[in-house]
C-alpha positions in Angstrom: 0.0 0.0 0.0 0.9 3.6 -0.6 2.0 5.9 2.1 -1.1 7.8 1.6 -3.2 4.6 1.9 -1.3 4.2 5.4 -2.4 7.6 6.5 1.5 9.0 5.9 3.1 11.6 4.2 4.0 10.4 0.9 7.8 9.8 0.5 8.9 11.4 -2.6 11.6 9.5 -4.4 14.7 11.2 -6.0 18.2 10.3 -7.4 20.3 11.6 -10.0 22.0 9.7 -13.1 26.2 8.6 -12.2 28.6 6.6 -14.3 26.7 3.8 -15.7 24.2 3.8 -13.0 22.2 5.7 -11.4 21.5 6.4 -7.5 18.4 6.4 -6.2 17.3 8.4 -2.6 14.4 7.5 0.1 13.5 8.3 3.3 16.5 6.6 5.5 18.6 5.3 2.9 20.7 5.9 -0.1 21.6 3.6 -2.5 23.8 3.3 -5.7 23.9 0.5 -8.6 26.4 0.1 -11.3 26.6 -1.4 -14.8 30.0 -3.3 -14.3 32.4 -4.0 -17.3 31.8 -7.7 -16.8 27.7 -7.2 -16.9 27.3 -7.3 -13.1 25.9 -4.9 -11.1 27.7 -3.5 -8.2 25.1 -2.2 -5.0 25.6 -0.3 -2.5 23.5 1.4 0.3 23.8 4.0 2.6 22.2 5.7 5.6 20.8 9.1 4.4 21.6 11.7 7.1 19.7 12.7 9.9 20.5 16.2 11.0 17.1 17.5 10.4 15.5 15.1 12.7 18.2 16.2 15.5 18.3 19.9 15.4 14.8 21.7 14.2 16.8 24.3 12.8 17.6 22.4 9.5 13.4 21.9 8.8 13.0 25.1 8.9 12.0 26.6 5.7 14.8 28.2 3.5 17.4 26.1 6.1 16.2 23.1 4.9 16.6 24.4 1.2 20.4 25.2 2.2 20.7 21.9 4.2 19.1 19.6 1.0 22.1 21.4 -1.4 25.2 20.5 0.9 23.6 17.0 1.6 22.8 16.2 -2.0 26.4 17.6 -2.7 27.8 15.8 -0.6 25.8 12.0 -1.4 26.0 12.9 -4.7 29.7 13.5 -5.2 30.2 9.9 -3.7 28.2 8.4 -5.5 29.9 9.8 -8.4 33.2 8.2 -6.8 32.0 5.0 -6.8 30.1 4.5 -10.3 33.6 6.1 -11.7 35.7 3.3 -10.1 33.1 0.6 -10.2 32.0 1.3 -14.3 35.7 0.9 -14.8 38.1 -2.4 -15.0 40.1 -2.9 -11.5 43.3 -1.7 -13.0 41.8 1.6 -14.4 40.5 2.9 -11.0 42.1 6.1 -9.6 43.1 6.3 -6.1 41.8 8.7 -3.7 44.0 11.1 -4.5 43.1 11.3 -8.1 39.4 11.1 -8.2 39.5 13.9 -5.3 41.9 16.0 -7.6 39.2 15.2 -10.8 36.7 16.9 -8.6 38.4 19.8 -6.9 39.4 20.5 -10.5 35.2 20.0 -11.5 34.3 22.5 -8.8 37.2 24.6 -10.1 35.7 24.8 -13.3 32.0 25.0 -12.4 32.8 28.1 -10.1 35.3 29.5 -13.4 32.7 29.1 -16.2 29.2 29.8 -14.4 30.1 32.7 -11.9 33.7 34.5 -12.5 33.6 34.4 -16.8 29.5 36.1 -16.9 30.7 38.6 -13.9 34.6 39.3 -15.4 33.2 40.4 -18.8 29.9 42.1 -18.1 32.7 44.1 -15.5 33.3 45.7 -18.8 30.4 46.5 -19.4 29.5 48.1 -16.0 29.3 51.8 -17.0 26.3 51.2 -19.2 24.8 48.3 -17.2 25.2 49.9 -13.8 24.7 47.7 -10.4 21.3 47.6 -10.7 18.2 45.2 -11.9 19.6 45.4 -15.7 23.6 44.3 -14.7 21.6 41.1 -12.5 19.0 40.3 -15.5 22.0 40.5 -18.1 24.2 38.6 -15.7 21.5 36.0 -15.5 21.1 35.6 -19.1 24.5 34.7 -19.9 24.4 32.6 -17.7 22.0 30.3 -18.6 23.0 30.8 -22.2 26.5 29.6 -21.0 24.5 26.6 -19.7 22.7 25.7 -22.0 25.6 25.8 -24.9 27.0 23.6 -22.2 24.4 21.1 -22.3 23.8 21.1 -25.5 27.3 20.4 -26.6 28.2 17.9 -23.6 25.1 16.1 -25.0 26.8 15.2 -28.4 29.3 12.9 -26.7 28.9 9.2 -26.3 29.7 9.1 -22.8 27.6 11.6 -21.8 24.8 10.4 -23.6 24.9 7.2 -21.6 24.8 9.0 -18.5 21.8 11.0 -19.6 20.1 7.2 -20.9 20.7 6.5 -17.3 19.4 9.6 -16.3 15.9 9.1 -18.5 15.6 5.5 -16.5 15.8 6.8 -13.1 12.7 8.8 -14.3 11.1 6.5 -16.0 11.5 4.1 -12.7 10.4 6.5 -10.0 6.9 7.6 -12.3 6.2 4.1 -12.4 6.6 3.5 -8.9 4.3 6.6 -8.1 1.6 5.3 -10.7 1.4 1.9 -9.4 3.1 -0.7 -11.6 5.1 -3.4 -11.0 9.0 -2.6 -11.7 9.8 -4.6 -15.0 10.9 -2.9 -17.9 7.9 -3.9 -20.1 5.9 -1.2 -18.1 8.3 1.2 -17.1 8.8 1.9 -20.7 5.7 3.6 -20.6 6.7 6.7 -18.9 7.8 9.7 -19.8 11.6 10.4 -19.4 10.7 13.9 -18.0 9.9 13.9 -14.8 8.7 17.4 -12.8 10.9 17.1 -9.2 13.8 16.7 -11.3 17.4 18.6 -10.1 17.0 20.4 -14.0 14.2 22.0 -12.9 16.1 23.1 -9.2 19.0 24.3 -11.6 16.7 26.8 -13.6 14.7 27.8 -10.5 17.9 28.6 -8.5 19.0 30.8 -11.8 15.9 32.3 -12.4 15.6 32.8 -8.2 19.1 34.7 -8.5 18.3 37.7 -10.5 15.8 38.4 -7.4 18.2 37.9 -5.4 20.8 39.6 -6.5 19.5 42.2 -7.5 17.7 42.8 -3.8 21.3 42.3 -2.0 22.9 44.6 -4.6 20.5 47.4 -3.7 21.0 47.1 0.2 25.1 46.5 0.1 25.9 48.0 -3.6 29.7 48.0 -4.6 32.1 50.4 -4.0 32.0 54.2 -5.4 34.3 54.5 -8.6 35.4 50.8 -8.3 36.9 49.7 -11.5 36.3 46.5 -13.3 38.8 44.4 -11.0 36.8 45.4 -7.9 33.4 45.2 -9.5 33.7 41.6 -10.7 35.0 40.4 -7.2 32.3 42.4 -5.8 30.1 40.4 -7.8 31.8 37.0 -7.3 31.7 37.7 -4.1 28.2 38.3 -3.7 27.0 35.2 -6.0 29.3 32.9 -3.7 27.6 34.6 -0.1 24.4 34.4 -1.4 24.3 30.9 -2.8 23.0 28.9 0.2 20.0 31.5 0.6 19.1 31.0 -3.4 19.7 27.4 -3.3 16.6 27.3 -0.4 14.3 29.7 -1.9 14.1 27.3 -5.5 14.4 24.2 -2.7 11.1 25.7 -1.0 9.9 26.5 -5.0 10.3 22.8 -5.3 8.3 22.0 -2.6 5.3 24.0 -3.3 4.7 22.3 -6.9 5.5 18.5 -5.0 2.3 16.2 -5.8 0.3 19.2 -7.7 -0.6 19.4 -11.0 -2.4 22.1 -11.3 -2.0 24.9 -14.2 0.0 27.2 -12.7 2.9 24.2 -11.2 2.6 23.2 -15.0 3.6 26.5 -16.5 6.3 26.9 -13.9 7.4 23.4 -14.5 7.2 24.0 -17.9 10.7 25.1 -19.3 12.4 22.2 -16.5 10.9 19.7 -18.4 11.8 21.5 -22.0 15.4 21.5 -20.6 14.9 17.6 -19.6 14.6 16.9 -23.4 18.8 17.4 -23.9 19.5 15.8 -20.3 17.7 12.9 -20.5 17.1 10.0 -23.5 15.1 6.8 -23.6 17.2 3.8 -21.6 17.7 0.3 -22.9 16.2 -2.1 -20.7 19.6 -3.1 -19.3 20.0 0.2 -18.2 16.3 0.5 -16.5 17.2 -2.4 -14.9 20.0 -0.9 -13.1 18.0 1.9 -11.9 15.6 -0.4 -10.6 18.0 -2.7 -8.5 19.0 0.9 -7.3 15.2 1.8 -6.3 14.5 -1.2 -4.4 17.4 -0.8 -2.1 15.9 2.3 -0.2 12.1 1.2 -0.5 10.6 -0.2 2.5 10.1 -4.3 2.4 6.0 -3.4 2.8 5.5 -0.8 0.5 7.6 -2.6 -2.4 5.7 -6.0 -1.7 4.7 -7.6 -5.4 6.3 -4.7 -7.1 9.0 -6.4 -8.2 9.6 -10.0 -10.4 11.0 -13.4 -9.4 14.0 -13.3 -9.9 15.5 -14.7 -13.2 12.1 -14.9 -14.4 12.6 -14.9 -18.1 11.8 -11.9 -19.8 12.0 -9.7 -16.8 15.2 -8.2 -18.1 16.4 -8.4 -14.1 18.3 -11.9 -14.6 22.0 -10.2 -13.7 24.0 -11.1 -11.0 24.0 -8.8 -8.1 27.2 -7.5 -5.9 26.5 -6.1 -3.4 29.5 -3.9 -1.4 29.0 -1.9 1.7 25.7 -1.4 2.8 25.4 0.2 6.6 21.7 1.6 6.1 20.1 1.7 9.3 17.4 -1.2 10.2 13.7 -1.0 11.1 11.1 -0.9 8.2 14.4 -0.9 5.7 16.0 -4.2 7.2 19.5 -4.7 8.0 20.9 -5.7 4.5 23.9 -7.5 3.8 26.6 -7.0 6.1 29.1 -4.5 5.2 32.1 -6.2 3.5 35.4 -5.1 3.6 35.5 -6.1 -0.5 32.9 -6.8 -3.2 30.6 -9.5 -2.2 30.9 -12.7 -3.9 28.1 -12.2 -6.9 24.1 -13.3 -5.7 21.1 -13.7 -7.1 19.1 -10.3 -7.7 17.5 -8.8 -4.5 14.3 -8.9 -4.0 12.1 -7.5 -1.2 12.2 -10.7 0.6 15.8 -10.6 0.3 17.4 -7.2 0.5 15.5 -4.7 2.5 16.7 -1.7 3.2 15.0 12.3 -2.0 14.7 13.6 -9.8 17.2 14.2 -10.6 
């Protein structure tokens, strides 16, 4: 039965699209499955983090906004780490070291092309845009257009393509879970790829959110008098870096108010998310669908995912491949204990099932 049928809050689903997998959030849990070289896939789960329930600070509205960015930040950069050494054979994977220097140098070149390049050359610009509401609107502009050149062009590789096939099946997965059907490929294919919770849509809202923003903390602390374009682009940097946390919970609180409406107004505002979705997301094979669904069962509760899912090995499921599960140290209760967690991969099992492994689009 649904959480609603139960008399609860529903629990909305999430995830986001890694190296040939994808990782899928729940209430208490995190998990991640990869597409291994050999055809395996590789499973872990996680505890999500529980903060919120212990200080009421971090439930707070606009808090929790800020809290929900570092947290998905910080799940979602290891997930990252593991698909990258898992999608990969044993003698390509990087060391700590190296995958932590891959993504100091991401985060590098995220800050670089999104914030300092718009600011450093509209500094030149400053004497006919002024500090005002046109300099934040113009600022905001490029900066989606930077974006979506970004997108666009990223989406033309192979690799990335995958990711984005992977990305279209953790969609496709969680709609079918929230309309009812049982998790085989043969009905998930019938959902859209787009899916309206989805982190694109966060992205536009926290870009769209920021010219408000901006603009309002530029008029109560405005740069200095005379300052020339050195000073004014800090300035700027500066205040895009300060104010980052506050616009990341506005769009999070956004989010929130659309969550389970469909109404015409959450449609129009959801509208250009889900145009966006049609570059960063394509239609899975069923291999990859699969994946995403090992990863979905991991953090659903044994009672609610009851019947959802196939025997295992049935034949034309499309779930028949071996399972290997690594660390899982998810707390108990309704999500069960899972495997123990193992030093080193698990030696390869049967596909999980609810009665076996029990345990937020992106």
């Amino acid at each position: 039965m649904s959480d609603v049928a139960h008399g609860h809050a529903p629990t909305y689903y999430g995830g986001q699209a890694v190296v040939e997998g994808v990782m899928m959030r729940g209430a208490a849990a995190w998990a991640v499955a990869v597409r291994r070289p050999d055809g395996e896939i590789y499973l872990e789960r996680h505890p999500v983090s529980d903060l919120p329930q212990r200080h009421a600070l971090w439930r707070r509205p606009l808090f929790r906004g800020m809290f929900a960015l570092v947290d998905s930040l910080k799940v979602g950069t290891r997930a990252l780490t593991i698909s990258a050494n898992q999608s990969v054979p044993e003698e390509e994977r990087l060391d700590s070291k190296q995958m932590g220097g891959s993504l100091v140098f991401a985060l590098l070149l995220f800050i670089g092309v999104f914030i300092v390049l718009p600011n450093v050359g509209l500094a030149f610009l400053a004497r006919w845009l002024g500090d005002g509401l046109l300099y934040h609107v113009v600022e905001g502009v490029v900066r989606m257009a930077i974006f979506l050149g970004y997108l666009s062009a990223i989406s033309l590789l192979s690799d990335i393509r995958r990711v984005f096939q992977y990305h279209g099946a953790e969609h496709m997965t969680i709609a079918a879970w929230e309309h009812g059907e049982p998790l085989v490929p043969d009905r998930i294919r019938g959902y859209s790829t787009l899916h309206v919770r989805c982190g694109t849509n966060f992205l536009l809202l926290v870009m769209l959110i920021a010219i408000v923003t901006y603009s309002v903390a530029g008029a109560i602390v405005p740069p200095p008098e005379g300052a020339g374009v050195a000073v004014t682009a800090l300035y700027h940097i500066a205040l895009r870096v300060a104010l980052l946390p506050v616009v990341a919970g506005l769009a999070y609180e956004g989010l929130r108010l659309g969550a389970g409406k469909d109404t015409p107004l959450v449609r129009a505002l959801m509208l250009p998310g889900l145009m966006l979705q049609t570059i960063t997301t394509k239609p899975p094979t069923d291999d990859q669908i699969e994946v995403a669904v090992r990863s979905f069962e991991a953090v659903v509760p044994a009672a609610d995912i009851a019947g959802r899912l196939p025997v295992p090995d049935a034949v034309g499921t499309g779930l028949g491949s071996p399972v290997v599960w690594g660390p899982s140290d998810a707390p108990g209760g309704p999500y069960g204990s899972g495997p123990a967690a193992p030093t080193a991969p698990a030696a390869p099992a049967a596909p999980p099932t609810a009665v076996q492994q029990e345990p937020t689009p992106g």
